[in-house]
N, C-alpha and C positions, 0 to 999 in steps of 0.2 A: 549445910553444903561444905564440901572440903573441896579443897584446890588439887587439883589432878597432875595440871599440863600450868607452867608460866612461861611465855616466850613474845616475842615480835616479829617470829616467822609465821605471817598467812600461813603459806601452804602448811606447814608441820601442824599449825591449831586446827587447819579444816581435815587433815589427814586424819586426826586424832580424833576427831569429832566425828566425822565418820565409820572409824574403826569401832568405838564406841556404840554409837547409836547401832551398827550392825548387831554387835553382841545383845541386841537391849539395853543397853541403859542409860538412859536420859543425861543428858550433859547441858550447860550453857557454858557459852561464853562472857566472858563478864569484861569490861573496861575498851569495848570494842571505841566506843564514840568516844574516850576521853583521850586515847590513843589517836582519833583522827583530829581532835581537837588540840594534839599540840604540835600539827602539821605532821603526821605521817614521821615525824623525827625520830622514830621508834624509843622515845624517852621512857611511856610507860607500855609495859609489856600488858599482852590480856591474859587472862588467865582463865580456863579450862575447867571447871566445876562439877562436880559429882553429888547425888544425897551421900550422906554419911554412911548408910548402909550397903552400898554401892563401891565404897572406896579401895577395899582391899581387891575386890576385882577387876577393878577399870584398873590398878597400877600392873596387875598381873598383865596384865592384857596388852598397856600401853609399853609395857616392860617389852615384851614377846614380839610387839608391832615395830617398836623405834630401837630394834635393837640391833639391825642391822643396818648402817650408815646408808644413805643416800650415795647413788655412781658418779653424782655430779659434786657430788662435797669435795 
């Protein structure tokens, strides 16, 4: 598994997750519950996972997805 996405933004990992999974390709989320486990203090970020074979395309994709800022940032 390679690391795709690392952040403490909800929305941006479920955006991503869903951007993904449309394309096909299978993602987890990983460090969800250790991140709720040190009160939501956003201390550890979760991180975004791909298979290895997988990788050069989910970046293409999440590159093309998050590459235009958010209206409210």
């Amino acid at each position: 598994m390679r690391e795709i996405l690392k952040s403490n933004n909800p929305v941006e990992l479920n955006f991503a997750e869903v951007v993904l999974k449309d394309a096909g390709i299978d993602c987890v989320i990983l460090d969800t519950h250790m991140s709720i486990m040190d009160g939501s203090m956003v201390i550890i970020p979760r991180r975004l996972m791909v298979a290895d074979e997988d990788e050069a395309r989910a970046r293409a994709i999440l590159a093309e997805a998050l590459a235009t800022p958010a209206e409210w940032t």
